[in-house]
C-alpha positions as CSV (number, residue, x, y, z in Angstrom):
1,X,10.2,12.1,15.3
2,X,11.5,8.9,14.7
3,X,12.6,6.8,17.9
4,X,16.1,5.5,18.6
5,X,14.7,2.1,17.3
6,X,13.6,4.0,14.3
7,X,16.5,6.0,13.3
8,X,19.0,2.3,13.5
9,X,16.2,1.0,11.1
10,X,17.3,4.0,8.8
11,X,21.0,3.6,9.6
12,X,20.8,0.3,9.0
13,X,20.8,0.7,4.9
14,X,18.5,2.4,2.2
15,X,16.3,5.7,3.8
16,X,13.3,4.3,5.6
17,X,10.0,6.4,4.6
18,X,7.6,4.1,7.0
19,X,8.7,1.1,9.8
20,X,7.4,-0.9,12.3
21,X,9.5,-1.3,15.3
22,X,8.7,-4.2,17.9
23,X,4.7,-3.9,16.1
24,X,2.8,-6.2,18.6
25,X,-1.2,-6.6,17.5
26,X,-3.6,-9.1,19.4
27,X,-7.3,-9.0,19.7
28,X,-9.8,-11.1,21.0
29,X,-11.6,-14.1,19.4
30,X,-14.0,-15.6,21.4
31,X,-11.5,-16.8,24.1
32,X,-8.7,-17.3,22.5
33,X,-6.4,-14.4,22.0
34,X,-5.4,-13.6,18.5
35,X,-1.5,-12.4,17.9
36,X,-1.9,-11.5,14.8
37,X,1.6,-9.5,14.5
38,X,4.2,-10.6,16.7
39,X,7.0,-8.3,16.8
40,X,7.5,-7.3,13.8
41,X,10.5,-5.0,12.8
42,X,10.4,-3.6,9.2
43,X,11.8,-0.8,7.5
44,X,10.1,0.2,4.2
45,X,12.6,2.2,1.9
46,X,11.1,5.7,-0.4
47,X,10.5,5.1,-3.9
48,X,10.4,1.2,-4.1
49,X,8.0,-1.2,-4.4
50,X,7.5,-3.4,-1.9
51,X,5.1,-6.9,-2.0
52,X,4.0,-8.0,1.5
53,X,2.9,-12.0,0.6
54,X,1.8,-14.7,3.3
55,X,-1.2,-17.4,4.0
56,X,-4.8,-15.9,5.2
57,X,-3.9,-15.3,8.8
58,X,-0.3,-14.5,8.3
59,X,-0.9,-10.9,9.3
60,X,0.2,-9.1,6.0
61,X,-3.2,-7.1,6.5
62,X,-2.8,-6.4,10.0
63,X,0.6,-4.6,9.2
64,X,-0.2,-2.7,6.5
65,X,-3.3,-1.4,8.4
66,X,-1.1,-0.7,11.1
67,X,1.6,1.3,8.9
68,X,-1.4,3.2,7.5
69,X,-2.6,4.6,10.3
70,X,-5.7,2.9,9.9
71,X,-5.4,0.5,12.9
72,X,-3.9,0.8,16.5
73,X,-1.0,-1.6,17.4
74,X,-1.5,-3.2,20.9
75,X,2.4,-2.4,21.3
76,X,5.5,-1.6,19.0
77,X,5.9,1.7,17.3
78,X,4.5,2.7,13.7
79,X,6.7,5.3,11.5
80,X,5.7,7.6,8.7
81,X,7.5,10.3,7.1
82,X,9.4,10.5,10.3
83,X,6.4,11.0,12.5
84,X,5.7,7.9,15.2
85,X,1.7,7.6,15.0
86,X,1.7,5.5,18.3
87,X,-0.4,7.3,20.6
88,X,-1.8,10.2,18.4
89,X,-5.2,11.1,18.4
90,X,-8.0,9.9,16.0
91,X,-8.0,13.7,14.9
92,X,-4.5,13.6,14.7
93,X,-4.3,10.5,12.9
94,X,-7.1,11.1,9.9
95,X,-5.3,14.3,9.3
96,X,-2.0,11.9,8.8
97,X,-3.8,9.6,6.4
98,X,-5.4,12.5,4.6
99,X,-1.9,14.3,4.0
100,X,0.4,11.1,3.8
101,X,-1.2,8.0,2.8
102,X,-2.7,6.9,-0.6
103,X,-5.1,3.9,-0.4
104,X,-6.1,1.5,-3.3
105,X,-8.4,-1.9,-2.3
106,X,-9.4,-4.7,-4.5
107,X,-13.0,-3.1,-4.3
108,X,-12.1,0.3,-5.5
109,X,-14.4,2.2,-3.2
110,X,-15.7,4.8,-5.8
111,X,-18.8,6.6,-4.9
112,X,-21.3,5.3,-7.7
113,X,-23.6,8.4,-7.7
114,X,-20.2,10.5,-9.4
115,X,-18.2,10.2,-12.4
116,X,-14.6,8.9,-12.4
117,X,-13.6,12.3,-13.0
118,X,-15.2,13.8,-9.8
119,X,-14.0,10.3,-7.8
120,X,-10.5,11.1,-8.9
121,X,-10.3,14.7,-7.7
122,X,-12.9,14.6,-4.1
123,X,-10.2,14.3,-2.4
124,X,-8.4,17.2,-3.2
125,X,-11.0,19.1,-3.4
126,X,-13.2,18.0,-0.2
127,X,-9.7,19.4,1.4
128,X,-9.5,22.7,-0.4
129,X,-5.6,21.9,-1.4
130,X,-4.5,23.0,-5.0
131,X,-5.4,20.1,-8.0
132,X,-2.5,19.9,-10.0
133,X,-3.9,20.2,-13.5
134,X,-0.3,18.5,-14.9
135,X,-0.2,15.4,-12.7
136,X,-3.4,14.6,-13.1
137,X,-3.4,15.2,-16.7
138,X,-0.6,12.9,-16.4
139,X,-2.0,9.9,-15.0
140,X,-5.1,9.7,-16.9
141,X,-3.4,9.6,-19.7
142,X,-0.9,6.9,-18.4
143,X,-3.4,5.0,-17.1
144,X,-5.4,5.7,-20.5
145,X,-8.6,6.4,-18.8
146,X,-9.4,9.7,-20.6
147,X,-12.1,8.6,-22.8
148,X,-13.8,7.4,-19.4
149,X,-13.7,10.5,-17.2
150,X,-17.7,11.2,-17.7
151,X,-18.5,8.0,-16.9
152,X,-19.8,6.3,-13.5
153,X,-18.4,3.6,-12.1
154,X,-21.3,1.1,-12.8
155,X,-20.5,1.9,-16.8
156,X,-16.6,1.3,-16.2
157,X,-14.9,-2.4,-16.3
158,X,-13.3,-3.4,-13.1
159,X,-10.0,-2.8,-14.5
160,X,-11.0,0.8,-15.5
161,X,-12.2,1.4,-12.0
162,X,-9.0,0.1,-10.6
163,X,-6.9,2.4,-12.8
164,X,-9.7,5.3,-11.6
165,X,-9.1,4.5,-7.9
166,X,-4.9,4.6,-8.6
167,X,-5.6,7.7,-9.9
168,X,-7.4,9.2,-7.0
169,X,-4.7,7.4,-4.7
170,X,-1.6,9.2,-6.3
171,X,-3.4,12.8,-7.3
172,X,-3.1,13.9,-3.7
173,X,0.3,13.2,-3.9
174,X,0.6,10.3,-1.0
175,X,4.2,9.9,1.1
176,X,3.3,6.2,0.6
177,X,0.4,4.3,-1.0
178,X,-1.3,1.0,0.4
179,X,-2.4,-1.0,-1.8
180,X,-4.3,-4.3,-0.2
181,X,-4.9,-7.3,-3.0
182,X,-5.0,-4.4,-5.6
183,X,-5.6,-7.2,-8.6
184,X,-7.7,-9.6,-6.5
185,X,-11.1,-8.7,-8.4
186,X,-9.2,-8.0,-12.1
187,X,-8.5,-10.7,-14.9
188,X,-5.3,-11.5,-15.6
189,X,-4.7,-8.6,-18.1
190,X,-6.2,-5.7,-16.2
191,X,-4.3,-7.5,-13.3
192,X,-0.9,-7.2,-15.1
193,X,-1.8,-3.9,-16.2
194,X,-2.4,-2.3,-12.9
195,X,0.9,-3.4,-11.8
196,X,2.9,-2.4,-14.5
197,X,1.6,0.9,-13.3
198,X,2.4,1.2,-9.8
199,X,6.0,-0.4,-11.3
200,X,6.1,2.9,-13.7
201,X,4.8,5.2,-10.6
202,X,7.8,4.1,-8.6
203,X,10.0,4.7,-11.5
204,X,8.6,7.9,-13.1
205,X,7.1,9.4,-9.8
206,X,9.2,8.7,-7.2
207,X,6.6,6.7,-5.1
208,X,6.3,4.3,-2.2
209,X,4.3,1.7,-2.7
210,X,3.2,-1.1,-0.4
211,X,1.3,-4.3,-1.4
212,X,0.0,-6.9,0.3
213,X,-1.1,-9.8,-1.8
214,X,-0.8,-13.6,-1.8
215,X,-0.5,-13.6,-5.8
216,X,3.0,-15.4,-6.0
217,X,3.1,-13.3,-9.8
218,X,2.1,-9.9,-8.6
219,X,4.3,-9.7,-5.8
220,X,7.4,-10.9,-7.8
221,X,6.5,-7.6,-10.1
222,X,7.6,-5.9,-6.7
223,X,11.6,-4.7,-6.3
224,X,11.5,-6.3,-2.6
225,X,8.6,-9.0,-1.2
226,X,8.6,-9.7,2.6
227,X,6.9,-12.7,3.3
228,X,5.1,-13.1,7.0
229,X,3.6,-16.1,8.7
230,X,1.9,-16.8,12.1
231,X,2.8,-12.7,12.5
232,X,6.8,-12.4,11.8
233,X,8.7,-12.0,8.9
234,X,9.7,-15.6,7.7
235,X,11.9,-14.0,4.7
236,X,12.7,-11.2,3.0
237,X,13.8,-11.2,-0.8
238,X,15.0,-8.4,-2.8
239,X,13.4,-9.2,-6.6
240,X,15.1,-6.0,-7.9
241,X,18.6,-8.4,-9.1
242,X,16.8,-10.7,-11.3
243,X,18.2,-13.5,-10.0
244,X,16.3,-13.6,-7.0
245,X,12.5,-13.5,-8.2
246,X,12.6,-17.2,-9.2
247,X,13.3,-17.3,-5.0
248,X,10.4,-14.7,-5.0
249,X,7.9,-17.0,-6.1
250,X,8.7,-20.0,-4.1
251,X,9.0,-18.4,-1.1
252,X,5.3,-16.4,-1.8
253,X,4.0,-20.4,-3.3
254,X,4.9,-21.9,0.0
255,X,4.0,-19.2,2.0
256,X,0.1,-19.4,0.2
């Protein structure tokens, strides 16, 4: 459940579906100590799109590993669905990124010995949960991959693997999906076209999606972009008004 912490984050405006409270990550480098996130305290609100920008080294990676269960913070508190992760087991917290999370990376991770079909659907089928025939049905043809289903990833551009791997993310039907520099390996109209997708998932499907980028134009494509440096949140712009994603880009320009 979420912690008192938590629950003021919720209070505090739109419904949180993930947060960081007090998130505190160092590690070791050599003999210096690394803070690579240093005290951050983030709410992250269901069905919007949110851009998380900053310089190599600003910890924009760290905290969305950290929100996705797929790193431990060295202090703080991590939220999900209304579940703190802090202190669950590994057991405990693959089963959360299996049933909550949806994961898309600039280097699509498809397994090159199947079809983009077969990558879509592992899965939900490696998990024995229902495929639902209409959803995915749905986003091939959104993401206008249907012509492509037989082929393997080796035979498929990098944009048509990107739109393969977005449809593997969202078929399992993810509380929120991660999506780390999802157009750093696309051209410029793949790249555009990838995010006018997760824009249309938001809208049409209800979803959460988190990006981290450092692309001053993909993250003004987000409704909201939080911009970190040296660990913290140095701003926090709302893009969703219009009038504010001219701010958006300077903010993300200075920040890279």
């Amino acid at each position: 459940m979420a912690t008192a912490q938590g629950t003021k984050l919720l209070a505090a405006g739109v419904e949180c579906i993930a947060a960081a409270v007090e998130l505190v990550k160092t590690y070791q480098q050599g003999e210096t100590r690394i803070r690579a996130l240093d005290g951050v305290t983030v709410g992250f609100a269901r069905a919007r799109f949110t851009a998380i920008a900053g310089p190599s080294g600003s910890g924009k990676s760290t905290l969305m590993h950290c929100l996705a269960g797929l790193d431990a913070a060295t202090s703080g508190q991590v939220i999900l669905d209304d579940r703190e992760l802090t202190g669950l087991s590994d057991r405990e917290l693959t089963r959360v990124r299996r049933d909550k999370v949806g994961f898309v990376f600039q280097s699509f991770n498809l397994l090159p010995q199947l079809t983009a079909l077969e990558n879509i659907v592992l899965p939900v089928t490696m998990t024995g949960r229902h495929l639902d025939q209409d959803l995915l049905d749905h986003l091939v043809g959104v993401l206008g991959i249907g012509d492509r289903l037989s082929h393997r990833p080796a035979e498929l551009s990098g944009g048509q693997q990107q739109r393969v791997a977005l449809a593997r993310a969202l078929l399992a039907r993810p509380v929120v999906l991660f999506a780390d520099e999802p157009t750093g390996n696309l051209d410029s109209r793949s790249g555009t076209e990838v995010l006018d997708f997760l824009r249309r998932s938001v809208r049409d499907l209800g979803q959460t999606v988190v990006m981290v980028t450092h692309d001053p134009r993909a993250a003004a494509c987000a409704d909201r972009v939080l911009v970190l440096a040296d660990g913290r949140v140095v701003d926090d712009v709302d893009t969703a008004s219009g009038a504010d994603v001219t701010r958006a880009l300077q903010v993300v320009g200075r920040a890279g």
